[in-house]
N, C-alpha and C positions, 0 to 999 in steps of 0.2 A: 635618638628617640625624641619625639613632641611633647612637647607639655604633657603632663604624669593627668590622669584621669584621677576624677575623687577616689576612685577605686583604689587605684594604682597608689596613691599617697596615702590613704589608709594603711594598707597592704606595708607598705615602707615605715610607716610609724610602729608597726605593730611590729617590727623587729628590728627598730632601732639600738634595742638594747641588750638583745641576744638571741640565737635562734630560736626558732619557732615552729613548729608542724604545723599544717594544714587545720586543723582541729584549732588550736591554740592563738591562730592568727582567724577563724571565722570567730569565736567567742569572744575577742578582742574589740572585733568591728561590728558584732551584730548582738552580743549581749550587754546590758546595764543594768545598774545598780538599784535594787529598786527595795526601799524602807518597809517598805507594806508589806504584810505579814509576816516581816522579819522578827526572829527572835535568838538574840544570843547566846541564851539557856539551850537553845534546841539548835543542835548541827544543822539538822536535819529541814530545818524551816525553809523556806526560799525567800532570795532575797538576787535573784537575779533574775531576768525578764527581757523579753526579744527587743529591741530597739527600737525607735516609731521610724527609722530611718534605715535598717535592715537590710544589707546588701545582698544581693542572691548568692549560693553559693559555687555556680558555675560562673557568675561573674567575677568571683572573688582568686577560683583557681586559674580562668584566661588572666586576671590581670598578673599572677605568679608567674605563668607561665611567660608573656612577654617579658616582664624585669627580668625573669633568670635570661630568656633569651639577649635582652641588654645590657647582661653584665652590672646589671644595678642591685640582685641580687645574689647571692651563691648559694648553692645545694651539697649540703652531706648527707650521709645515712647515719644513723645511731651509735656505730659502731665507730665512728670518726672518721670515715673515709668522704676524700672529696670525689665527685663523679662526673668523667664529662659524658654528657649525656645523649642518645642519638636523638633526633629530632622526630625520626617513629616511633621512643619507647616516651612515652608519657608517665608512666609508671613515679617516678623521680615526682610528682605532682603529690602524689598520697602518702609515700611512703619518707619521702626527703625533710629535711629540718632546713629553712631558710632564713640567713643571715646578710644585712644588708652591705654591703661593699662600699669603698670609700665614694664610688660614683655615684651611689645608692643613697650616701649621707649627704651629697651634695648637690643631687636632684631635690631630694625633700626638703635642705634648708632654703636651697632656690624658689622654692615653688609654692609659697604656702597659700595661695587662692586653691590650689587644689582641694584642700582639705577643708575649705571650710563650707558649710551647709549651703545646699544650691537655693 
């Protein structure tokens, strides 16, 4: 694989430290934290807000889909099972939990211009 795309390094930080769904790994990369009209007292208040920098989310699932294809990431289902996956069934994109691989930790600590604001 080539130099990891901002994407791609995203994508790889956002499951550095345990798997991740699809859902789980876009709210990582495209939501932040935001003070304003936050209120402790109230669950219910917001205090999270879209990113100014906000990745698409079909950009977000091709860059998954290459890292799993490079073995930089791996794919289970819920249930614990690992899948090898056919290359026609995409399916494993929505429904899969992605955990990053030793090669996956060693792309991202190589690579850190990826990640940072273009």
């Amino acid at each position: 694989m080539t130099r990891l795309t901002k994407t791609q390094w995203l994508v790889l930080s956002a499951t550095a430290d345990d798997f991740e769904d699809l859902e789980r790994i876009y709210r990582s990369i495209c939501l932040e934290f935001s003070a304003e009209r936050y209120d402790a007292a109230d669950p219910a208040s917001f205090y999270w807000r879209e990113a100014t920098d906000a990745v698409p989310l079909s950009e977000i699932v091709e860059a998954l889909r290459l890292l799993v294809d490079n073995e930089l990431l791996s794919v289970r289902f819920p249930q614990g099972d690992s899948i090898a996956h056919p290359s026609n069934d995409l399916s494993y994109l929505w429904r899969g939990w992605f955990g990053i691989t030793e090669a996956g930790k060693t792309a991202l600590s190589s690579d850190p211009e990826a990640g940072a604001p273009a």
